[in-house]
C-alpha positions as CSV (number, residue, x, y, z in Angstrom):
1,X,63.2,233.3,184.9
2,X,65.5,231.0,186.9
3,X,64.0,228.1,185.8
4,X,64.4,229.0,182.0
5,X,68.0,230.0,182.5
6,X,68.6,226.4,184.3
7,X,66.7,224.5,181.6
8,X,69.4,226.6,178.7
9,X,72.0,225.8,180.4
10,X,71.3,222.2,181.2
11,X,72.3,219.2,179.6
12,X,68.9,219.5,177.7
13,X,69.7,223.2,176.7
14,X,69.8,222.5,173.0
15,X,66.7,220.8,172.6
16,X,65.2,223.9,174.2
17,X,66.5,226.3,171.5
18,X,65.8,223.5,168.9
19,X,62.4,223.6,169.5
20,X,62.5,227.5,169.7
21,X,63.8,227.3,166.0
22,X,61.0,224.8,165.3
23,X,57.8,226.9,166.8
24,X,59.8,229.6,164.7
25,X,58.9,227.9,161.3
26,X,55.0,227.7,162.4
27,X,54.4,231.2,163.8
28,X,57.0,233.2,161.2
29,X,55.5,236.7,162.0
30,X,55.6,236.4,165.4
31,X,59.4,237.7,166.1
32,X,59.8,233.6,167.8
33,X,63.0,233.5,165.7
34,X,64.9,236.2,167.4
35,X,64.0,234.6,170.5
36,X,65.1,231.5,169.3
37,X,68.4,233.3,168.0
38,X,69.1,234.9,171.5
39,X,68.7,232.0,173.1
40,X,71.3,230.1,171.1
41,X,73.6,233.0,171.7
42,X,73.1,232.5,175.6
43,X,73.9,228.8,175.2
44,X,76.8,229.5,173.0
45,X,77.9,231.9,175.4
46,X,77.5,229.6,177.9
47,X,79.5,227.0,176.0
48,X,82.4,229.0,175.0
49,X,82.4,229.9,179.5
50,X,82.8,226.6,180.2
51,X,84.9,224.6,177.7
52,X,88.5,224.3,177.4
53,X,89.2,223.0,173.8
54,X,90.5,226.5,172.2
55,X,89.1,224.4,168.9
56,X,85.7,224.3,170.3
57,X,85.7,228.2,171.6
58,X,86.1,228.8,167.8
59,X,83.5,227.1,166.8
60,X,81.0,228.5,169.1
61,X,82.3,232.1,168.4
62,X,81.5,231.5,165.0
63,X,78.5,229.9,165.5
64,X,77.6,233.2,167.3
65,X,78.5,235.4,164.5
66,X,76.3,234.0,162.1
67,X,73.6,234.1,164.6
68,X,74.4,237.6,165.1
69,X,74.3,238.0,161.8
70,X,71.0,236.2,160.6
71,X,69.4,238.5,163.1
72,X,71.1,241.6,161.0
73,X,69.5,239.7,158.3
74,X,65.9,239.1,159.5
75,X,65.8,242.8,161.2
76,X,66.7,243.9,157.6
77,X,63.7,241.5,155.9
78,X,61.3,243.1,159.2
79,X,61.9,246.6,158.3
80,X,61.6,246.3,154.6
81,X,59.1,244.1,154.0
């Protein structure tokens, strides 16, 4: 587990959720894509920690609502479909 957390929150941290969001589009069913959304919360998270632009915290915070939301979104599309 300490491995994964230091990979996230490494320079390489996005590529990690990137591909996250890419095995998502191959294996739909497979509940990848909350994954992949949790993890770019963490990193967002993790961004918005450790930057001092007030522009950039913003950015992320939004970033993390509409993650939040498209989770909303795809719980919504699980439990009706």
């Amino acid at each position: 587990m300490r491995k994964i957390k230091e990979l996230i929150f490494s320079e390489n941290g996005m590529k990690a959720v990137n591909t996250l969001f890419f095995l998502a589009m191959f294996f739909y069913s497979s509940g990848l894509l909350f994954v992949a959304y949790i993890v770019w919360i963490c990193y967002l998270v993790f961004c918005i920690r450790n930057t001092e632009s007030r522009g950039s915290k913003v950015v992320y915070s939004v970033f993390v609502g509409l993650a939040v939301v498209m989770i909303g979104v795809s719980l919504y599309g699980l439990i009706q479909g």
